[in-house]
LOZA-313067 format. One line per 10 residues: number of its first residue (from 1); their letters; for each residue x, y, z of C-alpha. Coordinates in steps of 0.5 Angstrom, whole numbers, plus 2048, in hexadecimal, padded with zeros to 3 digits. Each point is the difference from the previous one (the first is absolute). Layout:
# LOZA-313067
NUM = a = X Y Z ~ ... .
***
This chain:
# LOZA-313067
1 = xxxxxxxxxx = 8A9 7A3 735 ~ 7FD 7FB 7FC ~ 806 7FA 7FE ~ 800 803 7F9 ~ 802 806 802 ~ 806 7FD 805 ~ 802 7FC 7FA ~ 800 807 7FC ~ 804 803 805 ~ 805 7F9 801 .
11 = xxxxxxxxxx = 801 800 7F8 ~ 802 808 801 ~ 805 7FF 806 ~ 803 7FB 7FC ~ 801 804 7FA ~ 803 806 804 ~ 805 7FB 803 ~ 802 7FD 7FA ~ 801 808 7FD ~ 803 802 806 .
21 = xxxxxxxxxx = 805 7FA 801 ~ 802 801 7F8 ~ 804 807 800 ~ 804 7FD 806 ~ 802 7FA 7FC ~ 802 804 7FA ~ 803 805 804 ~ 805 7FB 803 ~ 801 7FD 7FA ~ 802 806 7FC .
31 = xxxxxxxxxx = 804 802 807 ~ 804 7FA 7FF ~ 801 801 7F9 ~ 803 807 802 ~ 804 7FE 806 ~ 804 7FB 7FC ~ 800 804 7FA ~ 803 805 804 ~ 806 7FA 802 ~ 801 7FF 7F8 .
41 = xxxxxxxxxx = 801 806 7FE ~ 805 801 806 ~ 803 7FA 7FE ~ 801 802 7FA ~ 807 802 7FF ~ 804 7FC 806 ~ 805 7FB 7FE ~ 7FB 7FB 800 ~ 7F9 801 7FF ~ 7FD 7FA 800 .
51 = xxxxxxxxxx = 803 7FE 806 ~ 7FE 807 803 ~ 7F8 7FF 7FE ~ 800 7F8 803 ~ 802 802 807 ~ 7FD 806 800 ~ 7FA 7FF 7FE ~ 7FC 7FB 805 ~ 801 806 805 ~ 7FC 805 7FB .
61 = xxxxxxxxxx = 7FA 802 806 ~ 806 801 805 ~ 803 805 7FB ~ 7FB 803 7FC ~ 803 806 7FD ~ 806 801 806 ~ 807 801 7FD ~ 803 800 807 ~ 7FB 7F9 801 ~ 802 7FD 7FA .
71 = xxxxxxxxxx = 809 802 801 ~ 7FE 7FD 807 ~ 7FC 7F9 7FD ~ 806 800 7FB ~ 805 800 806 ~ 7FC 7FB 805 ~ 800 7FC 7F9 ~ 806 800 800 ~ 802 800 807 ~ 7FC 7F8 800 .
81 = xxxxxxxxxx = 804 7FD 7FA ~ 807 802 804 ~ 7FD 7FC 805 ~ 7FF 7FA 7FD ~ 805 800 7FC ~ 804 801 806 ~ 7FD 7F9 803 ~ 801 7FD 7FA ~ 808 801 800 ~ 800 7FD 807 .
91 = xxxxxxxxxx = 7FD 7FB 7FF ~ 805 7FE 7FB ~ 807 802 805 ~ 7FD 7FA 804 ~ 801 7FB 7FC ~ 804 7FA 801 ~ 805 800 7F9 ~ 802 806 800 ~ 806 803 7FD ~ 805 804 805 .
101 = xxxxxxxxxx = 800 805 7FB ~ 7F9 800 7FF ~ 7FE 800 807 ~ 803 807 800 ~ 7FE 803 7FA ~ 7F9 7FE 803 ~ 801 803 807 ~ 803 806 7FC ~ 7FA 800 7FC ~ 7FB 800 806 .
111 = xxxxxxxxxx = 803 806 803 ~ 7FF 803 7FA ~ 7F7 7FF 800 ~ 801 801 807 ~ 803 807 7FF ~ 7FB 801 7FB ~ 7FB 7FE 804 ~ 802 805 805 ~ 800 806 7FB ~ 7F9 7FE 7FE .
121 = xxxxxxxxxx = 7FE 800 806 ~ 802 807 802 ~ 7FD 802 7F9 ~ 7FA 7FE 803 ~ 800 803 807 ~ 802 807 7FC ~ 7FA 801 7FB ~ 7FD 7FE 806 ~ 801 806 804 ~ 800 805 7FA .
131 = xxxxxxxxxx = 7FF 807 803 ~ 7FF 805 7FA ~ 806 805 804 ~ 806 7FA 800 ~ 7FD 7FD 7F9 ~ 804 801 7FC ~ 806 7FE 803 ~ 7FD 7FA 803 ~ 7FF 7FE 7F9 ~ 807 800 7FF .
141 = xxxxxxxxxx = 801 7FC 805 ~ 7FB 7FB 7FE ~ 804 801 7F9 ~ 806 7FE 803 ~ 7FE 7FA 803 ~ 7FD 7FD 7FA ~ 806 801 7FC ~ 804 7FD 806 ~ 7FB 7FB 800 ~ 801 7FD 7F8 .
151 = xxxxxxxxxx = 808 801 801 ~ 7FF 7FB 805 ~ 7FC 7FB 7FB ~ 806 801 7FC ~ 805 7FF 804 ~ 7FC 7F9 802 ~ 7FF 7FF 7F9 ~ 808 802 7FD ~ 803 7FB 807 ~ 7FD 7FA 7FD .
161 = xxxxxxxxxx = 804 801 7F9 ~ 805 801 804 ~ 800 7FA 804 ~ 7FE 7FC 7FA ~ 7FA 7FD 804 ~ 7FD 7FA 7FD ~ 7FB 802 7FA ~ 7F9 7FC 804 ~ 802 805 806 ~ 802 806 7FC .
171 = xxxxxxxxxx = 7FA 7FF 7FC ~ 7FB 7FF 806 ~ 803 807 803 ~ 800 804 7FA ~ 7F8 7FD 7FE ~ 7FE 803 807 ~ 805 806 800 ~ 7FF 803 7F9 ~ 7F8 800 803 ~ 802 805 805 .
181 = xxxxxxxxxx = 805 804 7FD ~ 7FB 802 7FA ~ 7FA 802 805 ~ 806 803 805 ~ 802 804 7F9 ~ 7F8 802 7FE ~ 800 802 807 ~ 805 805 7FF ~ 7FE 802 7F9 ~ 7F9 802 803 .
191 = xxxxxxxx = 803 803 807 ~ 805 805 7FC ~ 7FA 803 7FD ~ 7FC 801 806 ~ 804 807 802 ~ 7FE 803 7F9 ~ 7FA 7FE 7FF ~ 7FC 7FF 806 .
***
């Protein structure tokens, strides 16, 4: 085979690569633009949609179109902020000028995250196991759990009016524990729906 012929058939190798490479990358660009459509249109009627759509939307290839992956990201979601939420009112009960009365209303308050935490948790652990004979009162469950999980956050939130915590530290918990009672309410939002349309 003469070197015009084996630069013919280099020159054809290349362009099929090139035309068998391009459908791949417009299909992946065009799956991501469905995947998170898909998680915009289910944001859309949440208590807060745009929360909804920015946690949600950087776990669009895990997702894809999966309701039950979706309720489930929602709650692991969810289930972080808690947590880090929590860590950020411990951190506060240790320090050195603290009010007696503070310190109490911030005890009481980190029971409340843990609480919560725990309930995530749980809900976490049952979507898990869905099991299509038992799913539905495993989702009433999971129901239970989130509800329970948004009155503790509440019960934390309503202890520092109470005890009249200093503003800087009511403030620093509200900042983390309004993220994590929005996300926990959007979980919620999209879990009761996940019986009736899924």
């Amino acid at each position: 085979m003469g070197s015009s012929a084996i630069s013919v058939l280099v020159a054809l190798i290349g362009v099929l690569f090139i035309f068998m490479c391009t459908p791949t990358t417009s299909t992946t660009l065009t799956t991501n633009k469905t995947n998170t459509q898909f998680i915009k249109t289910s944001c859309t009627n949440t208590t807060y949609p745009a929360l909804c759509l920015q946690s949600l939307s950087s776990y669009s290839n895990k997702i894809k179109s999966n309701y039950q992956k979706l309720v489930y990201t929602a709650v692991s979601v969810a289930f972080k902020s808690a947590q880090s939420a929590s860590s950020v009112v411990s951190d506060l009960t240790r320090r050195q000028n603290i009010k007696r009365s503070e310190a109490v209303a911030l005890k009481d308050c980190v029971e409340s995250i843990r609480d919560s935490i725990d309930e995530l948790r749980q809900s976490l652990k049952q979507m898990k196991s869905l099991n299509g004979t038992r799913r539905y009162y495993q989702m009433s469950n999971v129901r239970t759990w989130m509800s329970a999980a948004l009155s503790d956050d509440d019960t934390c939130l309503n202890g520092l009016e109470e005890e009249h915590v200093s503003g800087q530290t009511r403030d620093t918990i509200k900042e983390s524990l309004v993220n994590v009672t929005q996300l926990t309410s959007n979980a919620l939002f999209l879990c009761n729906r996940l019986n009736y349309t899924h």
